[in-house]
PyMOL Python script that loads the backbone (N, CA, C, O; Angstrom):
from pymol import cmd

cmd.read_pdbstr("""\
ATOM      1  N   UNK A   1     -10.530  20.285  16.147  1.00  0.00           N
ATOM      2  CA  UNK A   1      -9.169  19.791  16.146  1.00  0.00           C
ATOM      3  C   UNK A   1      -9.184  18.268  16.164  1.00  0.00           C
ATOM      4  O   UNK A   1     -10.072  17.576  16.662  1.00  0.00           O
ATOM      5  N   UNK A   2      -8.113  17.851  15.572  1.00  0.00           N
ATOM      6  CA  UNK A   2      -7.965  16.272  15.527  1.00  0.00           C
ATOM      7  C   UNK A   2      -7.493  15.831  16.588  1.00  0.00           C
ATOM      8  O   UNK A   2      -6.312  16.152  16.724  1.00  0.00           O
ATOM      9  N   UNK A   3      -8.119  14.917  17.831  1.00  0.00           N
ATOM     10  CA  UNK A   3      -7.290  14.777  19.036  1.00  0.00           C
ATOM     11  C   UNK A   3      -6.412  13.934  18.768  1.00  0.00           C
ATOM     12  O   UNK A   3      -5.430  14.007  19.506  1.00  0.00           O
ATOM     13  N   UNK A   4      -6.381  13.138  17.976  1.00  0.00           N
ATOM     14  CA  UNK A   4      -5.321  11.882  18.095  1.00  0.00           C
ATOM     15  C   UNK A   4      -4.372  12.477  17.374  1.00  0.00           C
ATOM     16  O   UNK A   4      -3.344  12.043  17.894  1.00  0.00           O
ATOM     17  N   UNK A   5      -4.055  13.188  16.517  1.00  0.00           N
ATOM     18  CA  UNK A   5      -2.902  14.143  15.858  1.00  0.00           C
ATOM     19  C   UNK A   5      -2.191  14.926  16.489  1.00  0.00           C
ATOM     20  O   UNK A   5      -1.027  15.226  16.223  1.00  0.00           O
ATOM     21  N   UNK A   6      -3.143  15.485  17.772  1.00  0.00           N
ATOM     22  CA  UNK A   6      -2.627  16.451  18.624  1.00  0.00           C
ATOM     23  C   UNK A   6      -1.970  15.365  19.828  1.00  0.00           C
ATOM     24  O   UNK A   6      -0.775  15.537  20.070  1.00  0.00           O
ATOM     25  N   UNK A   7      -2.536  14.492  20.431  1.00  0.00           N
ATOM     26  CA  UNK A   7      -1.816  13.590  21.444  1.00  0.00           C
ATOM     27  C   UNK A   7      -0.765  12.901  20.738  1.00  0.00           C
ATOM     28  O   UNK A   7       0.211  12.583  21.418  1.00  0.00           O
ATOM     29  N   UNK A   8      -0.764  12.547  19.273  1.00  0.00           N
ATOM     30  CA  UNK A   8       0.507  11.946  18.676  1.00  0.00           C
ATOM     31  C   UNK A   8       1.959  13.197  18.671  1.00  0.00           C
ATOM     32  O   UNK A   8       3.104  12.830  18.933  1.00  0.00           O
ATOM     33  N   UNK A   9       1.687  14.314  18.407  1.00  0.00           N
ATOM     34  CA  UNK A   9       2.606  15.455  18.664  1.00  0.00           C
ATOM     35  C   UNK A   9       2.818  15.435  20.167  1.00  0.00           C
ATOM     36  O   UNK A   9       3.918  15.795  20.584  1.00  0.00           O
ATOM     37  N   UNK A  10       1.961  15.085  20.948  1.00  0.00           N
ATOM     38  CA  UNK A  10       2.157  15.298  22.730  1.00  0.00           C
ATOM     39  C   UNK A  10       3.326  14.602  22.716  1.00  0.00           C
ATOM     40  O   UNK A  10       4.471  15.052  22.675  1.00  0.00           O
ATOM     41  N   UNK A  11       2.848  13.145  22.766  1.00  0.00           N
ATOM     42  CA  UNK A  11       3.462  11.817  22.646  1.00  0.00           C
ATOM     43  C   UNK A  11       5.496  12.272  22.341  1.00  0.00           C
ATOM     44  O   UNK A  11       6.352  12.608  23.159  1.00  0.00           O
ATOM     45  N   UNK A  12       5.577  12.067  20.866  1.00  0.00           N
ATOM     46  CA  UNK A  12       6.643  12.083  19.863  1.00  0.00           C
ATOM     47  C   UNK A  12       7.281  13.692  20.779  1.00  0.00           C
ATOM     48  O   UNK A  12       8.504  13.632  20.904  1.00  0.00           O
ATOM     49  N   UNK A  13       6.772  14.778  21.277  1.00  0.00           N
ATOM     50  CA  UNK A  13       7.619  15.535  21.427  1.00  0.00           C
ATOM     51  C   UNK A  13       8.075  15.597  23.016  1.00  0.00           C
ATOM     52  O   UNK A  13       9.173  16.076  23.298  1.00  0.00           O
ATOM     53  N   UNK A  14       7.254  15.132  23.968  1.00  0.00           N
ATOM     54  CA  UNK A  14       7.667  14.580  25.262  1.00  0.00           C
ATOM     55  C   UNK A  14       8.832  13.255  25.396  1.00  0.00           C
ATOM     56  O   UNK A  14       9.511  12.980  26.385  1.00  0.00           O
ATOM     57  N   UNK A  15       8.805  12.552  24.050  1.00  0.00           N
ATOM     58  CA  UNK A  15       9.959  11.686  24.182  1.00  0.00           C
ATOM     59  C   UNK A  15      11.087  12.309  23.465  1.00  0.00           C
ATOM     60  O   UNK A  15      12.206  11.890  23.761  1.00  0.00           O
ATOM     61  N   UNK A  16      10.970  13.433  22.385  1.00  0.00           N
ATOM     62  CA  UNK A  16      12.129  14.074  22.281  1.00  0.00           C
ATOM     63  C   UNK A  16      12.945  14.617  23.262  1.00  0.00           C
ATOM     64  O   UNK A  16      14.160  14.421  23.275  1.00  0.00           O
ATOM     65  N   UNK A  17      12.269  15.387  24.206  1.00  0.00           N
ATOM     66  CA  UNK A  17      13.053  16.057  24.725  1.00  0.00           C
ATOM     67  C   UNK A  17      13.296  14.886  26.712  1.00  0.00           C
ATOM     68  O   UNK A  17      13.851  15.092  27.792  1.00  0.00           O
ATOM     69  N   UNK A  18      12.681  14.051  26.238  1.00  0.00           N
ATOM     70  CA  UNK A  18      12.837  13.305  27.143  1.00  0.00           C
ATOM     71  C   UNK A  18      12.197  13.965  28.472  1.00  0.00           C
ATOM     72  O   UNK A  18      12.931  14.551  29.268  1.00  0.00           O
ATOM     73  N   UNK A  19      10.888  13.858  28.675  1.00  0.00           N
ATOM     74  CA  UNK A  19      10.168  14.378  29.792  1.00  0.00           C
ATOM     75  C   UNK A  19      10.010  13.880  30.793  1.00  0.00           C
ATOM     76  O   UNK A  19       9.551  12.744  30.675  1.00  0.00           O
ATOM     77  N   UNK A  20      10.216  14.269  32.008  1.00  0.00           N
ATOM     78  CA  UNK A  20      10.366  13.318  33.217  1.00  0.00           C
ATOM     79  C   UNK A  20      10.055  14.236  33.853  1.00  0.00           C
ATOM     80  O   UNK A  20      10.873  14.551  34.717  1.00  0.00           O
ATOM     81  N   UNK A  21       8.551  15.237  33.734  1.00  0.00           N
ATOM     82  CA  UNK A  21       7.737  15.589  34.580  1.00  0.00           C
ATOM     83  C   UNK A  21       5.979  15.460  34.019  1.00  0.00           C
ATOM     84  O   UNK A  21       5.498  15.434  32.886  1.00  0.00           O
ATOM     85  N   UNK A  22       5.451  15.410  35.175  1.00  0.00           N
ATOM     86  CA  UNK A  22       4.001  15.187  34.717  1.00  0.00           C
ATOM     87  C   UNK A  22       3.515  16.264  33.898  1.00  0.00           C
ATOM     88  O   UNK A  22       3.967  17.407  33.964  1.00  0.00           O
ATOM     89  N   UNK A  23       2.545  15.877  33.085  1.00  0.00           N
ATOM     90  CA  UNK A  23       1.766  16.651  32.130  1.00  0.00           C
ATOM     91  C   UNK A  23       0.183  16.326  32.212  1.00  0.00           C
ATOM     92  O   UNK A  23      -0.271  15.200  32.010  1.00  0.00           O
ATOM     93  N   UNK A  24      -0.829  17.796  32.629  1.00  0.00           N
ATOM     94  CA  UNK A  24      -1.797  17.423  32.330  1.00  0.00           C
ATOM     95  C   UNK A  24      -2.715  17.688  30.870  1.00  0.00           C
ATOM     96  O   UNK A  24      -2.789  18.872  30.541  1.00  0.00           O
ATOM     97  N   UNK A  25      -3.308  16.838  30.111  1.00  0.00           N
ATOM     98  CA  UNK A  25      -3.281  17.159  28.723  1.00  0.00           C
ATOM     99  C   UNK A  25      -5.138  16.865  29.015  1.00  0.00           C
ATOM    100  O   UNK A  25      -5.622  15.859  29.533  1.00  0.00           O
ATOM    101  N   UNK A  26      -6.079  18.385  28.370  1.00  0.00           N
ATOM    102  CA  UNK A  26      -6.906  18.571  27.924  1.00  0.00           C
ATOM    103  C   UNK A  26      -7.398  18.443  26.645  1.00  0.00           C
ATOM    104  O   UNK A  26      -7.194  19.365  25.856  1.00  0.00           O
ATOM    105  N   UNK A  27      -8.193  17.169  26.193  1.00  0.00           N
ATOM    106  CA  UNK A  27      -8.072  17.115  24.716  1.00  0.00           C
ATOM    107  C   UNK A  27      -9.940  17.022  24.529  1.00  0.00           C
ATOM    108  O   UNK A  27     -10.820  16.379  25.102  1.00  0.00           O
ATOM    109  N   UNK A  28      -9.909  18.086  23.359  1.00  0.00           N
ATOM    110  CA  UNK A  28     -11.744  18.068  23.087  1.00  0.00           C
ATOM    111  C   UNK A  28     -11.817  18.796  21.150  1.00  0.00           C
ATOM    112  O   UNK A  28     -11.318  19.710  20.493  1.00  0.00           O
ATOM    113  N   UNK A  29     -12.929  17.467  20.943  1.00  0.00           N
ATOM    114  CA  UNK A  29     -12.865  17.649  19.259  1.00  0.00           C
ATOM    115  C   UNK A  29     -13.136  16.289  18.672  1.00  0.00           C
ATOM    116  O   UNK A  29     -13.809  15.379  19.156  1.00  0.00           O
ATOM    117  N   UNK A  30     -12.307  16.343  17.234  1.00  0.00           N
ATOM    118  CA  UNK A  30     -12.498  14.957  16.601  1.00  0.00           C
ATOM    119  C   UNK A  30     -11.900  14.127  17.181  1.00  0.00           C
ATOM    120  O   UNK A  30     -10.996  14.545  17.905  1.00  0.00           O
ATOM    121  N   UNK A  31     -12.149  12.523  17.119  1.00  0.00           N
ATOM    122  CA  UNK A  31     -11.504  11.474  17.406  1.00  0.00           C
ATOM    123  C   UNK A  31     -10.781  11.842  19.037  1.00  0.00           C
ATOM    124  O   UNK A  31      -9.601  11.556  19.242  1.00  0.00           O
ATOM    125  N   UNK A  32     -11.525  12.408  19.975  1.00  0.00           N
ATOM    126  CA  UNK A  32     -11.026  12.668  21.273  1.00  0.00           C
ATOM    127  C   UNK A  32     -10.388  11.446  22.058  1.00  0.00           C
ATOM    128  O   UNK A  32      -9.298  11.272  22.604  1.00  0.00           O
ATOM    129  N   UNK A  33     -11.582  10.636  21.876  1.00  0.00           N
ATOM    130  CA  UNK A  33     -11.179   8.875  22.204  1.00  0.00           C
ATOM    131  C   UNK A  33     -10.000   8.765  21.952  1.00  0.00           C
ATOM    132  O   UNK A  33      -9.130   8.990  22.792  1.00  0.00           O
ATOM    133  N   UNK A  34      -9.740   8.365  20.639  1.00  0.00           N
ATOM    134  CA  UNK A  34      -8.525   7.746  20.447  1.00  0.00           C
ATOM    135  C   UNK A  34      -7.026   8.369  20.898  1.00  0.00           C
ATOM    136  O   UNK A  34      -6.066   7.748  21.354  1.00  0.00           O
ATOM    137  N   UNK A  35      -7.176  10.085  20.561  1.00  0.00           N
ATOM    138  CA  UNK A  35      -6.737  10.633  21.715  1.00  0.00           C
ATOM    139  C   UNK A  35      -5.930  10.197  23.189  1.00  0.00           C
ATOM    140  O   UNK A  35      -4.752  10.088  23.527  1.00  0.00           O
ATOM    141  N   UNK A  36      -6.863  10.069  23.655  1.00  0.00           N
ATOM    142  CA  UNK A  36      -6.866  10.330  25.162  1.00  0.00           C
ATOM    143  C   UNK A  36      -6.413   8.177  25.335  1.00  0.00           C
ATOM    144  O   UNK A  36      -6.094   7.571  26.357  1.00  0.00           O
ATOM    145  N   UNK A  37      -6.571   7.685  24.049  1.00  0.00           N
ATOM    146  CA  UNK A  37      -5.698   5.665  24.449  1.00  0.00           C
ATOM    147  C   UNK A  37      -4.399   6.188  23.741  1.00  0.00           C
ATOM    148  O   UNK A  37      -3.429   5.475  23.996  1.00  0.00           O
ATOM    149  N   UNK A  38      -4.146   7.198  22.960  1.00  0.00           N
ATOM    150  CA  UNK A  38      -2.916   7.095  22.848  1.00  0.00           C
ATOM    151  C   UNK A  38      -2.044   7.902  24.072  1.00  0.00           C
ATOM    152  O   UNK A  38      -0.862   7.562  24.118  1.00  0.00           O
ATOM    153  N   UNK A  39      -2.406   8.775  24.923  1.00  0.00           N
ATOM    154  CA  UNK A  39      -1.868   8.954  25.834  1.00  0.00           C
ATOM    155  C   UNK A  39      -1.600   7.967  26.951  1.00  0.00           C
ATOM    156  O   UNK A  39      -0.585   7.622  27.556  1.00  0.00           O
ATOM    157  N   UNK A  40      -2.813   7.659  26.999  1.00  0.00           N
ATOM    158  CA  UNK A  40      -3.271   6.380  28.164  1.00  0.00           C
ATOM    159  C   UNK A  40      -1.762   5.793  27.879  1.00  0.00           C
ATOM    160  O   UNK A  40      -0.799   6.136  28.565  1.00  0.00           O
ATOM    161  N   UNK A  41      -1.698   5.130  27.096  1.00  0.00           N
ATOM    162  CA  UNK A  41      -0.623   3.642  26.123  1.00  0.00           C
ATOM    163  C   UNK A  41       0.413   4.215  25.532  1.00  0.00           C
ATOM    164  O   UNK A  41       1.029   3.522  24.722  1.00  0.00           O
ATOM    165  N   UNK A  42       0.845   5.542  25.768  1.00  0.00           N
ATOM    166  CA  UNK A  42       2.238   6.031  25.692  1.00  0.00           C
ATOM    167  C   UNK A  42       3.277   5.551  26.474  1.00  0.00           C
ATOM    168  O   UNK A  42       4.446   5.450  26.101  1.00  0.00           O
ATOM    169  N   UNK A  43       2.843   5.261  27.548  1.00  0.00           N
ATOM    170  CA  UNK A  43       3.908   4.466  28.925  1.00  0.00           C
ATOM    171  C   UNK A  43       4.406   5.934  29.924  1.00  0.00           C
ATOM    172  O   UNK A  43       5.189   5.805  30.865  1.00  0.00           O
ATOM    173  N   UNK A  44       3.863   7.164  29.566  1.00  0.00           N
ATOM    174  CA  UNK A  44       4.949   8.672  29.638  1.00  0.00           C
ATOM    175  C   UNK A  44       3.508   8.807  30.791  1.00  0.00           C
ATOM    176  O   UNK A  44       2.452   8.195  30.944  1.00  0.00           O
ATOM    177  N   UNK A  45       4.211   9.996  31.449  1.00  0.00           N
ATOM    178  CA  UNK A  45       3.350  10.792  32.430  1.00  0.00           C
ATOM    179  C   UNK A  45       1.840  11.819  31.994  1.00  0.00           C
ATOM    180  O   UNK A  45       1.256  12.650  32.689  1.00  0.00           O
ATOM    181  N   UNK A  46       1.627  11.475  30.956  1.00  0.00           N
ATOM    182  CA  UNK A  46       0.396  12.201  30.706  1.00  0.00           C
ATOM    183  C   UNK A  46      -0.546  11.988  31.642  1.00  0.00           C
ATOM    184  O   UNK A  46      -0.658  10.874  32.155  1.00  0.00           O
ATOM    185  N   UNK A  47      -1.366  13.054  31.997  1.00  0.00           N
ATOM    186  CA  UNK A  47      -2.485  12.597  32.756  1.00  0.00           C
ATOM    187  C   UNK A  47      -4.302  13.832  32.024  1.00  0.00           C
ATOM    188  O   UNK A  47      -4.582  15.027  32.119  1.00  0.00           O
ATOM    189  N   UNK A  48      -4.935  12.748  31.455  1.00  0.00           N
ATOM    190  CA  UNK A  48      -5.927  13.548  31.145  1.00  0.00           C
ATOM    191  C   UNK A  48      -6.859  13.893  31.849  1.00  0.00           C
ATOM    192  O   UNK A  48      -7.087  13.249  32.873  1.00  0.00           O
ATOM    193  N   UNK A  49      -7.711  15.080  31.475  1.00  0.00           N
ATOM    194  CA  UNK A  49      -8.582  15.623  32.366  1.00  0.00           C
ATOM    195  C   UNK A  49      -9.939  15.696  31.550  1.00  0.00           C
ATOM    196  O   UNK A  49      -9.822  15.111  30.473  1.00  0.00           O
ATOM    197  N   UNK A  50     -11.224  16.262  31.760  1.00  0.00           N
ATOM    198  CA  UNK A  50     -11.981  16.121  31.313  1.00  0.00           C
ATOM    199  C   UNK A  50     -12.542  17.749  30.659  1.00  0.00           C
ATOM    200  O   UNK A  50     -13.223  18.077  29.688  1.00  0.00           O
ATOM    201  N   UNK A  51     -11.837  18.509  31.781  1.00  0.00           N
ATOM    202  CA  UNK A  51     -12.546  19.903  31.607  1.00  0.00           C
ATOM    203  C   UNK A  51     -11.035  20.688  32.457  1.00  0.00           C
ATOM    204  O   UNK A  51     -10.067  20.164  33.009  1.00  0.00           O
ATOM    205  N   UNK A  52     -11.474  22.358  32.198  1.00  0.00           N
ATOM    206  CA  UNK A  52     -10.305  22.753  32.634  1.00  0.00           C
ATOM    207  C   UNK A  52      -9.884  22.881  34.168  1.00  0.00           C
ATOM    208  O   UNK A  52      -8.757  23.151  34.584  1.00  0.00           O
ATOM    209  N   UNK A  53     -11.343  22.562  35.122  1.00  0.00           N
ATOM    210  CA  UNK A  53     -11.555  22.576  36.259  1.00  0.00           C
ATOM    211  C   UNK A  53     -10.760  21.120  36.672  1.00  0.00           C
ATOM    212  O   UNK A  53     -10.055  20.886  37.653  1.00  0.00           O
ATOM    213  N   UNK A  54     -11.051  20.462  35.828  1.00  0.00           N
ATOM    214  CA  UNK A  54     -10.722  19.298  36.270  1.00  0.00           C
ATOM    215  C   UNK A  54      -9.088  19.049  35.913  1.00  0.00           C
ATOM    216  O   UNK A  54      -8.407  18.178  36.455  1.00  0.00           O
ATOM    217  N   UNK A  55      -8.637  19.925  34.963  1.00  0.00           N
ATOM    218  CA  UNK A  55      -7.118  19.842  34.446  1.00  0.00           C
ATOM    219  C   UNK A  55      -6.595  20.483  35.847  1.00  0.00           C
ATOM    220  O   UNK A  55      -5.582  20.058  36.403  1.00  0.00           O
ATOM    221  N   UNK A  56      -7.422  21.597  36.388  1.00  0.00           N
ATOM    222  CA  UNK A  56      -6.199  22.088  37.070  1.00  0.00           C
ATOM    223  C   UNK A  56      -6.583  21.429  38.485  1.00  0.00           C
ATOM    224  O   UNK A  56      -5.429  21.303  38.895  1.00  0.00           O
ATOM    225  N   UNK A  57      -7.088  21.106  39.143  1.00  0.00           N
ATOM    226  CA  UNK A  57      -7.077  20.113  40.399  1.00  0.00           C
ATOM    227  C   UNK A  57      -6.012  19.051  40.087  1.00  0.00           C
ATOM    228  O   UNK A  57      -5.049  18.992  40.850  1.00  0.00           O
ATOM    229  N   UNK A  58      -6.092  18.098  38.912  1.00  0.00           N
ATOM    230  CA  UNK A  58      -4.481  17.365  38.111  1.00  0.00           C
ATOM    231  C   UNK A  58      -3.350  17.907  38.250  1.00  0.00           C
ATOM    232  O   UNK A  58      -2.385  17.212  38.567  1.00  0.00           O
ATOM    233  N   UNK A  59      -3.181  19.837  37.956  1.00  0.00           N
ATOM    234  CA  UNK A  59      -2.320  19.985  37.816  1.00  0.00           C
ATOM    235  C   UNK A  59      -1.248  20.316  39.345  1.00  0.00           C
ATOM    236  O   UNK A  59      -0.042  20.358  39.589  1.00  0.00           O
ATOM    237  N   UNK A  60      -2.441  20.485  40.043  1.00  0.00           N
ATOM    238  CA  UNK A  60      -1.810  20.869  41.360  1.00  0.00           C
ATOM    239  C   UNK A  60      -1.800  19.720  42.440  1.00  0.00           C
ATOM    240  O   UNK A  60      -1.187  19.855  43.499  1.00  0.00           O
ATOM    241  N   UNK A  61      -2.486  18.620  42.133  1.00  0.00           N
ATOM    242  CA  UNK A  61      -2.153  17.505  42.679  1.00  0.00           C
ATOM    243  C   UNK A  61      -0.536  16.587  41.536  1.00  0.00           C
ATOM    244  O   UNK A  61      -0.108  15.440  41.663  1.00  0.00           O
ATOM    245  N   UNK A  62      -0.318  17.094  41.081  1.00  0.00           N
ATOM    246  CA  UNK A  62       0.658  16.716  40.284  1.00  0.00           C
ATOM    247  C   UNK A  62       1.870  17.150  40.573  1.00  0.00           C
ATOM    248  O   UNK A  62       2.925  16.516  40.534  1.00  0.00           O
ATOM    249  N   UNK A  63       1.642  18.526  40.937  1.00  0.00           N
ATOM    250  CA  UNK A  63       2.929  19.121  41.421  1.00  0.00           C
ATOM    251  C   UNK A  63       3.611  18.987  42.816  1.00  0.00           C
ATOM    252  O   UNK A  63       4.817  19.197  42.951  1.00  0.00           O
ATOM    253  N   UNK A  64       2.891  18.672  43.733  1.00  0.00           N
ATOM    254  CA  UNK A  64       2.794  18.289  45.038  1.00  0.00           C
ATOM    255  C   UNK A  64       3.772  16.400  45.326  1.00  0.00           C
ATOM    256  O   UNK A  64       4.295  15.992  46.362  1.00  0.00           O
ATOM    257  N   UNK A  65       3.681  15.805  44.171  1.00  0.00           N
ATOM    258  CA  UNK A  65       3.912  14.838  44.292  1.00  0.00           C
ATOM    259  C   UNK A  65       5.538  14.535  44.049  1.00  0.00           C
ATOM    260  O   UNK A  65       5.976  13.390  44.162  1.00  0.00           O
TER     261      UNK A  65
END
""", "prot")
cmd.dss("prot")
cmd.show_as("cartoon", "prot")
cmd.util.cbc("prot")
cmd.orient("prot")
């Protein structure tokens, strides 16, 4: 999968609907990097993880907050 195609859809559809809760986003494949700076440099609540162990410790420290 193309990560930066897939975080540009993250991106563009979290500001559609105007998201104003955290998101943890698992991204693995092509161009993962660039990926994971366009989330970074979205300004939005994304938060990446590395693995799914690691998404969901994010996700439940996320919800708590």
């Amino acid at each position: 999968m193309k990560c930066d195609v897939i975080a540009s859809g993250i991106v563009n559809a979290a500001k559609q609907v105007d998201l104003k809760v955290p998101v943890v986003v698992r991204l693995e494949g092509t161009n993962v990097d660039q990926g994971k700076r366009i989330l970074k440099e979205s300004g939005m609540t994304l938060i990446t993880a590395e693995d799914l162990d690691d998404a969901a410790e994010k996700a439940v420290k996320a919800s708590v907050k």
